[in-house]
MINU-823345 format. One record per residue (C-alpha): residue number from 1; residue in three letters; x, y, z. Coordinates in pm, 1 decimal, always signed. Example, Ala and Ser with C-alpha at 12.3 -4.5 7.8 and 13.67 -1.06 7.14 Angstrom:
(site 1; ALA; (+1230.0; -450.0; +780.0))
(site 2; SER; (+1367.0; -106.0; +714.0))
REM end
This chain:
(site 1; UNK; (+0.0; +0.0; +0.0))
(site 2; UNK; (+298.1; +264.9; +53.3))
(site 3; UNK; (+377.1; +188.8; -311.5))
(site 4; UNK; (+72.5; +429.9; -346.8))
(site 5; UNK; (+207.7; +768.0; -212.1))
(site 6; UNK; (+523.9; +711.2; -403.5))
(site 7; UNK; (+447.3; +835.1; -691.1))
(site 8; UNK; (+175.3; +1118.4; -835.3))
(site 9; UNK; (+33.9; +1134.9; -1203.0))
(site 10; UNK; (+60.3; +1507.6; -1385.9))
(site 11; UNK; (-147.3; +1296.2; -1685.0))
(site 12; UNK; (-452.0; +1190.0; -1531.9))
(site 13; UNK; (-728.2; +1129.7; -1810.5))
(site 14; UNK; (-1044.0; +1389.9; -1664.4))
(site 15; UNK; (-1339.3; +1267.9; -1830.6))
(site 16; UNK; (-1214.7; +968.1; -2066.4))
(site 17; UNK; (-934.3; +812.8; -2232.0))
(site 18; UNK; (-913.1; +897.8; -2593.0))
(site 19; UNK; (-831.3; +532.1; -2663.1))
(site 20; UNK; (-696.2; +207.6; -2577.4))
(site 21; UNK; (-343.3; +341.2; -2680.0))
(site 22; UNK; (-368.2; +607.2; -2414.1))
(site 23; UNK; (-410.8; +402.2; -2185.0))
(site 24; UNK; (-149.9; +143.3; -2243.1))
(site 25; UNK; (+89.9; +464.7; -2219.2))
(site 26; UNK; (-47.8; +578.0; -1870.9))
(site 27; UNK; (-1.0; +203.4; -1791.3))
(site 28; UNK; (+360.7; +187.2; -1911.0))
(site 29; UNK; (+481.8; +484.5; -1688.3))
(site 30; UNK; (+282.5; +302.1; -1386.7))
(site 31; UNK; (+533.9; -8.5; -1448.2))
(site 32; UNK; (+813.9; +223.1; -1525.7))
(site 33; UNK; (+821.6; +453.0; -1202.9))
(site 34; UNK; (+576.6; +248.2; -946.7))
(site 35; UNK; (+676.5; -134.8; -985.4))
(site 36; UNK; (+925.1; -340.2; -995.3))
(site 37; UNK; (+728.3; -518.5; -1284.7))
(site 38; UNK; (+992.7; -575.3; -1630.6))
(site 39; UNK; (+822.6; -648.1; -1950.6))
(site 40; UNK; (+1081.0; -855.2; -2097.2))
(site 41; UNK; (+1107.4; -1059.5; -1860.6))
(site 42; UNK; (+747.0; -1113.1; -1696.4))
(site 43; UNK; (+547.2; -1347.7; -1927.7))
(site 44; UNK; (+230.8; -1144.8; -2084.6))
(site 45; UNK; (-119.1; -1041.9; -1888.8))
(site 46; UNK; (-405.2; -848.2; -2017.4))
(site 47; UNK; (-568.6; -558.7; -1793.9))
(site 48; UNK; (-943.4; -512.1; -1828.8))
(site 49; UNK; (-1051.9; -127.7; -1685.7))
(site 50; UNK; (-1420.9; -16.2; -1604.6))
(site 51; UNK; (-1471.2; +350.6; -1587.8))
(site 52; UNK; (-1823.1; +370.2; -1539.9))
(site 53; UNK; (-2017.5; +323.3; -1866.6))
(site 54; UNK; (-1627.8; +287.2; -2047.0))
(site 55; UNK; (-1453.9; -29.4; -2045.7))
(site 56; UNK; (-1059.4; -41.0; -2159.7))
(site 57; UNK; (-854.7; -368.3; -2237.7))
(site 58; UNK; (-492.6; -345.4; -2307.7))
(site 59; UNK; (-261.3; -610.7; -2335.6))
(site 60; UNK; (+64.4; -715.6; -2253.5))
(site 61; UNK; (+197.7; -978.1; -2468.5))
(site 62; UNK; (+337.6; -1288.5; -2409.3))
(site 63; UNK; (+725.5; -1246.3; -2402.8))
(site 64; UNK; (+865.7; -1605.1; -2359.2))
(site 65; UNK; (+1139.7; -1691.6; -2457.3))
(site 66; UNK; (+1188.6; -1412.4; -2672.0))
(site 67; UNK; (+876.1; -1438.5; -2879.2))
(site 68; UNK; (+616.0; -1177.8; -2884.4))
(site 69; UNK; (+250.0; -1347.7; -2853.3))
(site 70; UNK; (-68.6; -1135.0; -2801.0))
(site 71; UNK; (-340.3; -1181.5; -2567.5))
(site 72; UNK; (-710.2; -1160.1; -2644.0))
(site 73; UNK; (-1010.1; -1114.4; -2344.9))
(site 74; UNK; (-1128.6; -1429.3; -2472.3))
(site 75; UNK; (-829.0; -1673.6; -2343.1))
(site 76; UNK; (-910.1; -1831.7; -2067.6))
(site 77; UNK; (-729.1; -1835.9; -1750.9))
(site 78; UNK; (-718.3; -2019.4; -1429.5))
(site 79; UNK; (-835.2; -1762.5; -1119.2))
(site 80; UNK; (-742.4; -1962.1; -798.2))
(site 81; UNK; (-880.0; -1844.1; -503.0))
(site 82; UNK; (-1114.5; -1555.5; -702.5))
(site 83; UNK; (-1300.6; -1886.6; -724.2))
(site 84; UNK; (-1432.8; -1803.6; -352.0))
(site 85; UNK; (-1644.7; -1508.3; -447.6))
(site 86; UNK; (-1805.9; -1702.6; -756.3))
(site 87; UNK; (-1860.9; -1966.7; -487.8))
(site 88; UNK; (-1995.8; -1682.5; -253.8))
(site 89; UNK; (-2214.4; -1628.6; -531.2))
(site 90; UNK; (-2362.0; -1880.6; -562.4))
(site 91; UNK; (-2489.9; -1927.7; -193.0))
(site 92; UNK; (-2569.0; -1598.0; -178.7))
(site 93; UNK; (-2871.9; -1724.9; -473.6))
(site 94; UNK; (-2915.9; -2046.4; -270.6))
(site 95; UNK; (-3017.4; -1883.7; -10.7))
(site 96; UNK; (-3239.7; -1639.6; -156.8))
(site 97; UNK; (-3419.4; -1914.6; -342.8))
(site 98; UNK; (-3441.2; -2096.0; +34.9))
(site 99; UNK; (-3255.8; -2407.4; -78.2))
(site 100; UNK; (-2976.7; -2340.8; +257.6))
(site 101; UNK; (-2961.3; -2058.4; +503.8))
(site 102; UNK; (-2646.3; -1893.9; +630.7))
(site 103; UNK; (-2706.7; -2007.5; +974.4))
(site 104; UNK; (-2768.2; -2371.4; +899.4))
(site 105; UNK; (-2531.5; -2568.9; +1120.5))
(site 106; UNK; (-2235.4; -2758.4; +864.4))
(site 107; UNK; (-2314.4; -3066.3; +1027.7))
(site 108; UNK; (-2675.1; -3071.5; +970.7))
(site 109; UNK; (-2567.7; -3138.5; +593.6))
(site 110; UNK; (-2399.8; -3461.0; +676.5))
(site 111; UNK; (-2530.9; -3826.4; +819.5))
(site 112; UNK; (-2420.2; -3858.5; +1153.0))
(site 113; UNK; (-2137.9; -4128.3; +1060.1))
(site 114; UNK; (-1967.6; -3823.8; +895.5))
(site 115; UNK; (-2053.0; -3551.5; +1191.2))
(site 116; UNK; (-1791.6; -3413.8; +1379.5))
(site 117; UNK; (-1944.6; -3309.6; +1757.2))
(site 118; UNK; (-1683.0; -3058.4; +1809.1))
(site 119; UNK; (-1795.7; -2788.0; +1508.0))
(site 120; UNK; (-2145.7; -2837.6; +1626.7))
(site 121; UNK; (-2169.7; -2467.7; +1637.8))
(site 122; UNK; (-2015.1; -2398.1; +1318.5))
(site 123; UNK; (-2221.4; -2217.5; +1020.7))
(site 124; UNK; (-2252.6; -2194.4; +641.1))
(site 125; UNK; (-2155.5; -1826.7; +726.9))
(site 126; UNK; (-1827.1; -1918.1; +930.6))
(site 127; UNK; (-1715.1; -2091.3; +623.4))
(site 128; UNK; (-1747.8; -1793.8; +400.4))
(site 129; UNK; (-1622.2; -1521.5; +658.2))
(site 130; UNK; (-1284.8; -1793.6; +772.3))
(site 131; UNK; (-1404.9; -1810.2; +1118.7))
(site 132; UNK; (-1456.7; -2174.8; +1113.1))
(site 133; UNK; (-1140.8; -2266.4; +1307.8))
(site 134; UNK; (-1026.8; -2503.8; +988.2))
(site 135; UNK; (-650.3; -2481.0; +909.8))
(site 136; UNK; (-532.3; -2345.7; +582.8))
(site 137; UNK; (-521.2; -2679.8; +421.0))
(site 138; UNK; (-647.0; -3040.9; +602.1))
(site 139; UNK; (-395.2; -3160.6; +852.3))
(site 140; UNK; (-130.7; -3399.7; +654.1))
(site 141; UNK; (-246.6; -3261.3; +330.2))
(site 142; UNK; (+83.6; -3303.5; +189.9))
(site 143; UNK; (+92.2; -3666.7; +215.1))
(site 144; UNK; (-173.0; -3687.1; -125.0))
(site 145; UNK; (+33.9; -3433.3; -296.1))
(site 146; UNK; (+220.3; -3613.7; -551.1))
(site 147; UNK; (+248.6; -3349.5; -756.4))
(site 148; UNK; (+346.2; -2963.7; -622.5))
(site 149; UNK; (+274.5; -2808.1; -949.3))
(site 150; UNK; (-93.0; -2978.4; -903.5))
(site 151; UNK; (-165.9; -2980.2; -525.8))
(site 152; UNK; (-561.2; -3077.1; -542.8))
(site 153; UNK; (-532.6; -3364.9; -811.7))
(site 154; UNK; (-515.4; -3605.8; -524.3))
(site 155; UNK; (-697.5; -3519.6; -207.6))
(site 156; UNK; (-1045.9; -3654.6; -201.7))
(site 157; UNK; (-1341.7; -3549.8; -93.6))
(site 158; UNK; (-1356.9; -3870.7; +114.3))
(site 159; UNK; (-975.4; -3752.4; +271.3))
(site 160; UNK; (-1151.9; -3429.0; +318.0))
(site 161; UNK; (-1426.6; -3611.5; +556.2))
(site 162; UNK; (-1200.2; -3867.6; +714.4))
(site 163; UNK; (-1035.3; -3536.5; +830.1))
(site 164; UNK; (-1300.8; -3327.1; +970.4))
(site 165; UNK; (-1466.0; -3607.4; +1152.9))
(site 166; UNK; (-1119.0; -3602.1; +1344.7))
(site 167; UNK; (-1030.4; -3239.1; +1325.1))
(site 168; UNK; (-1043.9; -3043.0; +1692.8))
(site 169; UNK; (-1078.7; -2689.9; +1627.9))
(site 170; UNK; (-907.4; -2429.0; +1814.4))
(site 171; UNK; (-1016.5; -2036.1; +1722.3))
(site 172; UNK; (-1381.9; -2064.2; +1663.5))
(site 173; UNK; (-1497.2; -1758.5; +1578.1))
(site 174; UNK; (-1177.3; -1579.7; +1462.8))
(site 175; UNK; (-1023.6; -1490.6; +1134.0))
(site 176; UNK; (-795.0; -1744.8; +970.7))
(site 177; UNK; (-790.3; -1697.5; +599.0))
(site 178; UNK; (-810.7; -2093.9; +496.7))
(site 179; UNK; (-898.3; -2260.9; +170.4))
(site 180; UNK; (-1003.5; -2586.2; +387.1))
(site 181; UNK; (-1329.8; -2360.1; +449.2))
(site 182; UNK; (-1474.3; -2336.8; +60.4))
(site 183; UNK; (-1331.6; -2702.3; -3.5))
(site 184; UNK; (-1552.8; -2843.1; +245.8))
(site 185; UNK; (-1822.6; -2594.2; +149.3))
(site 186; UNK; (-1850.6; -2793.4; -173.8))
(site 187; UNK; (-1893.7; -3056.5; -11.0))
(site 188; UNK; (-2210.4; -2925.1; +181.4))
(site 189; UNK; (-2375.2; -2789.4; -109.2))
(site 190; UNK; (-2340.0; -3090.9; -295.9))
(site 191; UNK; (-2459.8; -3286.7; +32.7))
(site 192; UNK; (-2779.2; -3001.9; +55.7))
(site 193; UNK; (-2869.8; -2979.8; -341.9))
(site 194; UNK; (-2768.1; -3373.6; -437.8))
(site 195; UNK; (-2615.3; -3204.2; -747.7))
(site 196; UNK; (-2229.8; -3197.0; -879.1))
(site 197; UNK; (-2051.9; -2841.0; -799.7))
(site 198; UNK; (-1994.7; -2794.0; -1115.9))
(site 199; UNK; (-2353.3; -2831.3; -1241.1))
(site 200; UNK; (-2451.1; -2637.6; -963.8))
(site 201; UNK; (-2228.6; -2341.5; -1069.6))
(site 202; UNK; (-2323.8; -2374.1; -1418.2))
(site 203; UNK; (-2698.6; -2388.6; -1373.6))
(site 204; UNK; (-2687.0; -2070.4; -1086.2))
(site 205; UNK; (-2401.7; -1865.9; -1145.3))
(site 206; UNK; (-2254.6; -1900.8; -1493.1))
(site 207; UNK; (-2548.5; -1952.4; -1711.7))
(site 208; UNK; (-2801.2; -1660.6; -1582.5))
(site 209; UNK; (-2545.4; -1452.3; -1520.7))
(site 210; UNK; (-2434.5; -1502.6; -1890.5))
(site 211; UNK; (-2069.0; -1605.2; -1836.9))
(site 212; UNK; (-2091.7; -1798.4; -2154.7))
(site 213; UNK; (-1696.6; -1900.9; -2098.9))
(site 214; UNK; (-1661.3; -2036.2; -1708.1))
(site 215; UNK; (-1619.6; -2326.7; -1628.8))
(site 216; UNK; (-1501.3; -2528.5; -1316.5))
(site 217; UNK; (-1406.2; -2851.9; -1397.5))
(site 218; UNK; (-1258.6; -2911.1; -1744.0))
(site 219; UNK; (-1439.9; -3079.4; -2027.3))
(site 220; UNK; (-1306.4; -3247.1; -2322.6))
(site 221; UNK; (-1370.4; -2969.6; -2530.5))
(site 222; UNK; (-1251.9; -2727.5; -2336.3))
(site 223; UNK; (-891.3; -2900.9; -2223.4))
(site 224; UNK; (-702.1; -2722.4; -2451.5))
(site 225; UNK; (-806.7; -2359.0; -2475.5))
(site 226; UNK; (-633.4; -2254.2; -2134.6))
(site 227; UNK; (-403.3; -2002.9; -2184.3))
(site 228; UNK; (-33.7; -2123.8; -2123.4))
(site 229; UNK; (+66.4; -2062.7; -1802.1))
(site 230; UNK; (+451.3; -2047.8; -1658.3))
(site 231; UNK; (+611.6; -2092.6; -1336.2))
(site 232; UNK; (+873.0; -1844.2; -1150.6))
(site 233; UNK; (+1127.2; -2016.7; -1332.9))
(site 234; UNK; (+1003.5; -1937.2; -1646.8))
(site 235; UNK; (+902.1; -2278.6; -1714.5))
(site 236; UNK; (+531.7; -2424.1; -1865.9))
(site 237; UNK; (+317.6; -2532.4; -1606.3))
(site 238; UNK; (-36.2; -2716.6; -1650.7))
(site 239; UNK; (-342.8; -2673.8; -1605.2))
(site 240; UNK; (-480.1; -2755.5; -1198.3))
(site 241; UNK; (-674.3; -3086.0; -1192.4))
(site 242; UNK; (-965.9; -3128.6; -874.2))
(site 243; UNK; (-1011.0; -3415.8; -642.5))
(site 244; UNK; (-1186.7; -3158.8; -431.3))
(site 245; UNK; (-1136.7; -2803.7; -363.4))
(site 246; UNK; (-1342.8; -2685.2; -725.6))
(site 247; UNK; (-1507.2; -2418.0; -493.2))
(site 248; UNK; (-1192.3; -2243.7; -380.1))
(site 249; UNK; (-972.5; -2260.8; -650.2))
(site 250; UNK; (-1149.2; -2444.4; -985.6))
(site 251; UNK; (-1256.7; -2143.1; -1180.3))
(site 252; UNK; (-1147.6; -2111.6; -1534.4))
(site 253; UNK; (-1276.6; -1787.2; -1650.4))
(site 254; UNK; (-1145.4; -1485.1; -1902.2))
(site 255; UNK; (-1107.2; -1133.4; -1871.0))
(site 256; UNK; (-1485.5; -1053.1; -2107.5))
(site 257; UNK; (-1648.0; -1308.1; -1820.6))
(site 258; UNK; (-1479.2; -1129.5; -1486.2))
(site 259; UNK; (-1529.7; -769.7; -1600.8))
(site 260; UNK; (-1880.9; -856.2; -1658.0))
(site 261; UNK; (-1911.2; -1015.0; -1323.7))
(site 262; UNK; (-1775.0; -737.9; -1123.6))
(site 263; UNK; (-1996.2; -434.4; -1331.1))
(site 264; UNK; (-2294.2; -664.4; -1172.2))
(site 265; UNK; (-2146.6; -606.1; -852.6))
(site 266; UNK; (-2153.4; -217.9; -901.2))
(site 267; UNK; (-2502.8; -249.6; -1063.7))
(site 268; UNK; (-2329.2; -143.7; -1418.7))
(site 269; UNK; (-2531.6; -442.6; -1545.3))
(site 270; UNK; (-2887.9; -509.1; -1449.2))
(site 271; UNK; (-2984.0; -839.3; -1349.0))
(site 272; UNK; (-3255.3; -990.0; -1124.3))
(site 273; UNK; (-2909.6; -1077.1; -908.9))
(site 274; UNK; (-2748.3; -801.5; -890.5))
(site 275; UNK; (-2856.5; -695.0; -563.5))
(site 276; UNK; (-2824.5; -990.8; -448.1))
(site 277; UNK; (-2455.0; -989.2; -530.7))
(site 278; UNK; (-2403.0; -616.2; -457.7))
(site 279; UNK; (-2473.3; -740.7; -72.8))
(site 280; UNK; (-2183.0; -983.2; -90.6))
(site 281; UNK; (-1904.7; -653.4; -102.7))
(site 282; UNK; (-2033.7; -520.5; +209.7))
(site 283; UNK; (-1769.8; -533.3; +508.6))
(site 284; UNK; (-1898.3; -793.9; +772.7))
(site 285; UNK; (-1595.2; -839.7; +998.0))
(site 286; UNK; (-1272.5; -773.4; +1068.6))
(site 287; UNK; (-965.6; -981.1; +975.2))
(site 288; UNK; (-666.3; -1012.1; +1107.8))
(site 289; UNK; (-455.7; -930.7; +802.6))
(site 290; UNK; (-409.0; -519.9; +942.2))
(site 291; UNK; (-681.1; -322.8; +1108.6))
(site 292; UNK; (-789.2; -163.3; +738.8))
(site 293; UNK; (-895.7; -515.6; +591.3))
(site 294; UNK; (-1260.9; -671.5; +627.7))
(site 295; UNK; (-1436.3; -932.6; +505.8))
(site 296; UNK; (-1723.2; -991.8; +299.6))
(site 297; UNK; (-1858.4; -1269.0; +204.5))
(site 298; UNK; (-1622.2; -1394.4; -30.1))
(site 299; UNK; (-1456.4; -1044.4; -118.7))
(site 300; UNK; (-1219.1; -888.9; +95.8))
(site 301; UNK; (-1255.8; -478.7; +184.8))
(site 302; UNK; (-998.4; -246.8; +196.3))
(site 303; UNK; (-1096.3; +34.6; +434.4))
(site 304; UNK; (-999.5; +398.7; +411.1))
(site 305; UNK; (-1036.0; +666.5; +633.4))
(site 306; UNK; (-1086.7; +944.7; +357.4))
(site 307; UNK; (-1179.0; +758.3; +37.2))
(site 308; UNK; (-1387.9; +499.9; -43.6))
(site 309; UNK; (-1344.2; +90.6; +45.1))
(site 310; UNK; (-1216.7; -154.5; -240.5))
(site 311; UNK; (-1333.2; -418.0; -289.0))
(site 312; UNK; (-1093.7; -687.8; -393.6))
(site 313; UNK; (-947.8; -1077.1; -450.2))
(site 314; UNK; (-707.8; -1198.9; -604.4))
(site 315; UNK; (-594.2; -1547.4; -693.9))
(site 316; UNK; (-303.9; -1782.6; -875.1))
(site 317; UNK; (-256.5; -2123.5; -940.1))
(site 318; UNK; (+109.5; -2288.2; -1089.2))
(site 319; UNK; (+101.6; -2145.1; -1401.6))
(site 320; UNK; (-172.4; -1785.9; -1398.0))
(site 321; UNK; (-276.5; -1521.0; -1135.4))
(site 322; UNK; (-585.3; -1296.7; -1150.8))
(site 323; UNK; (-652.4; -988.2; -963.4))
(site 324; UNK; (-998.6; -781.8; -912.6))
(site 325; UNK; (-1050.2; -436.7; -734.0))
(site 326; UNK; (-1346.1; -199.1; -777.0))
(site 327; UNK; (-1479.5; +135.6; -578.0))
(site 328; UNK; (-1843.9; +95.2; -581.7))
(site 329; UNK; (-1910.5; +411.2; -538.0))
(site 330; UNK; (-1720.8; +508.7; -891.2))
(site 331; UNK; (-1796.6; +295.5; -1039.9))
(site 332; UNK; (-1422.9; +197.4; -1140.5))
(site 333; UNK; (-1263.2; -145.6; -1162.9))
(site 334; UNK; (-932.6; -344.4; -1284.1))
(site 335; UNK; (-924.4; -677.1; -1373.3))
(site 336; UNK; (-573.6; -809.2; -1443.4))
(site 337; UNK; (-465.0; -1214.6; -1610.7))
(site 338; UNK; (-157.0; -1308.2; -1586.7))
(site 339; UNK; (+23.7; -1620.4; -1782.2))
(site 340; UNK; (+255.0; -1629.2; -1428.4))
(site 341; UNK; (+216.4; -1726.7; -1120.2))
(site 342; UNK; (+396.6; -1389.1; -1027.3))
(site 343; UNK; (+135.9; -1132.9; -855.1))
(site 344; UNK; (+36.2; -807.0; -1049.8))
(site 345; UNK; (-137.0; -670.4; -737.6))
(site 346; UNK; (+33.7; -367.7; -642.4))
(site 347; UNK; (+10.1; -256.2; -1095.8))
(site 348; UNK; (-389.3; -347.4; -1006.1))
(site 349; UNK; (-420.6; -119.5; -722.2))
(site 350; UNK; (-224.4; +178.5; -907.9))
(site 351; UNK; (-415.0; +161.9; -1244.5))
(site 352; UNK; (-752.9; +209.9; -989.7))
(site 353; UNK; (-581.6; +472.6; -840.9))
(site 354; UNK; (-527.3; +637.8; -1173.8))
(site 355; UNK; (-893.5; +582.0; -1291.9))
(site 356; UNK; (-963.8; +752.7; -968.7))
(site 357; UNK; (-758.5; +1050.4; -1036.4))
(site 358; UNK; (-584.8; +986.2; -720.2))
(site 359; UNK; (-854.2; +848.5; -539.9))
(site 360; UNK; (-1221.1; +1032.1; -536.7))
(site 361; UNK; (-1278.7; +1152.1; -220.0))
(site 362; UNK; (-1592.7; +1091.5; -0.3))
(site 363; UNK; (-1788.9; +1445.3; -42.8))
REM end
C-alpha cells in the first residue's frame, strides 16, 4: 500500500481516455516509475478497466522466450482463489431461493457417521467469513500431494471427511484466511442440493449470469483452450486438476467473463441478481490481516479513512494469477490475467488509483 504515495500522475485522463493506446501509455509509466514489474522478462497479462459506462482492455503480450504473442479477453485463464467469491455467489442465490440458510449448522448437511461433535456450532456463514477454526489446508495434506505443481489432483473429498470427523478446532470464531473452508463448502452444497458443484455453478451462477466461458471442472472440449501458463522459473506449467477443492480454486474464466461479473457487482449491469450480489461486497468483519482489511462474504474490503473501500481478490494457481478491485461508489474497476504465477497486485491497485484521479474523495 505505501507503493501508493510514491508516486503522483501530472497525466490523469479527466473525463475519458481517448483510446486504448492512451491508456497502455499511462499504464507503461505506472510499471516504469511504481513497480518493480519488467516487460521482458514477466510473461504477458491483459488488464481489463471499467470507468463507469467505459470499459478499456490493453494487453501485454506474451514475451517467452523471446517471442512476442498477443493476448485476447477471450483466453481463458485459471483464477485460484477468485473462485471463492463465484462460490460466494452462488450461496448468496441459494439462499435467496431458500434451498440453505447462512445459519444452517455444517453438520446438519452430513449423516451422523460423517458428523464431527466438536464444530457443532459452526455455520454456512463461518465458512465464508474464515471463522470456522479449519486450518489453511487439512492436517497432513501433503501426504496426497504427488504433484506440487498440481496440489488438489489427489486429495479426495472422502480424505476431506475422514479429516473433519477427526479435526479439533481451536479459534472458533476468529479470522484465519483458509482454503479448507470453501473445499468443504462444496462438499455441503453438494450434500444439501444432491447435485455436482460444477452443475450447480453452471446452472446458478454461470449460465443466468451469462458467463458464456466459465467453467469449473474441465471438459473435453474445453482441455485445450487454457491459456499457457509459466512458473517463476520461467518454465510451462499445466493446467490444476480437482479431487476436491473446485469451490476455492477451480474457476477457469477470461477477462470478457470477470469484467462482466464485477460491473454486476456495481449495478453497471442489471440483473434480477445483482442486488443480491451487490450485498456480498459489504464489510462484515474484521480480519486479522491489518486493522484496514474486512471481510465480505467472499470479497475482501480495503478500508480507508478518507476515500472509499475496495473491494478486492485476487488469486493464482502454478502457471496464472488474476486480480480484481473496484470502488463501488465510482464505479471503477481493474481486472488483471496473468500467464505467471507472479502477482500483479500492487500494478492493479495503481491503475484504480489512476482511474480515480488519485482516489475520489468521499464528499
Amino acid at each position: 500500500m505505501k507503493n501508493f504515495l510514491a508516486f503522483i500522475f501530472t497525466l490523469l485522463l479527466c473525463s475519458s481516455y481517448a483510446q486504448s493506446g492512451d491508456v497502455k501509455t499511462e499504464i507503461k509509466r505506472i510499471i516504469l516509475h511504481d513497480t518493480e514489474l519488467s516487460l521482458s522478462d514477466t510473461p504477458g497479462f491483459i488488464i481489463g478497466i471499467i470507468d463507469q459506462d467505459s470499459t478499456y482492455i490493453v494487453d501485454f503480450g506474451s514475451s517467452i522466450k523471446g517471442e512476442e504473442v498477443s493476448i485476447q479477453p477471450e483466453d481463458i485463464y485459471e483464477v485460484g482463489s477468485i473462485t471463492k467469491v463465484f462460490t460466494t455467489a452462488l450461496v448468496s442465490i441459494l439462499v435467496e431461493e431458500g434451498i440453505i440458510n447462512y445459519d444452517d449448522k455444517i453438520n446438519s448437511f452430513l449423516p451422523i457417521e460423517l458428523q464431527n461433535p466438536r464444530m457443532d456450532e459452526v455455520t454456512i456463514l463461518n465458512l465464508i467469513h474464515h471463522t470456522s477454526g479449519f486450518p489453511v489446508r487439512p492436517y497432513f495434506f501433503g501426504r496426497k500431494e504427488s504433484d506440487p505443481q498440481n496440489p488438489y489432483a489427489y486429495y479426495s473429498k472422502e480424505d476431506f471427511l475422514a479429516f473433519y470427523t477427526q479435526f479439533i478446532p481451536e479459534n472458533i470464531g476468529e479470522f484465519n484466511y483458509s482454503h479448507t473452508n470453501y473445499g468443504f463448502l462444496e462438499i455441503l452444497l453438494e450434500q444439501a442440493t444432491k447435485k455436482p458443484f460444477d452443475r450447480l455453478m453452471q446452472e446458478y451462477i454461470f449460465d443466468p449470469l451469462g458467463l458464456d466461458d466459465s467453467f469449473v471442472f474441465f471438459k473435453e472440449t474445453k482441455n485445450e483452450i487454457v491459456s499457457p501458463g509459466y512458473d517463476r522459473a520461467g518454465r510451462s506449467a499445466d493446467p490444476w486438476t480437482f479431487a476436491s477443492f473446485g469451490a476455492s480454486e477451480g474457476v477457469r474464466t477470461n477477462l470478457n467473463n470477470l469484467l462482466r461479473f464485477v460491473k454486476m457487482h456495481m449495478g453497471l449491469i442489471e440483473h434480477p441478481y445483482a442486488d443480491i450480489l451487490k450485498q456480498n461486497t459489504n464489510a462484515d468483519i474484521q480480519t486479522n490481516f491489518n486493522d484496514f482489511i474486512y471481510s465480505g462474504k467472499g470479497w475482501q474490503i480495503i478500508k480507508q479513512k478518507k476515500n472509499y473501500d475496495i473491494i478486492t481478490h485476487n488469486g493464482k494457481t502454478s502457471g496464472h494469477h488474476g486480480f480484481i478491485a473496484f470502488v463501488k461508489e465510482t464505479k471503477t474497476g481493474v481486472v488483471i490475467l496473468s500467464n505467471s504465477s507472479i502477482g500483479t497486485m500492487n500494478l492493479g491497485y495503481l491503475i484504480l488509483r489512476m482511474i480515480n484521479f488519485n482516489w475520489k474523495r468521499k464528499s
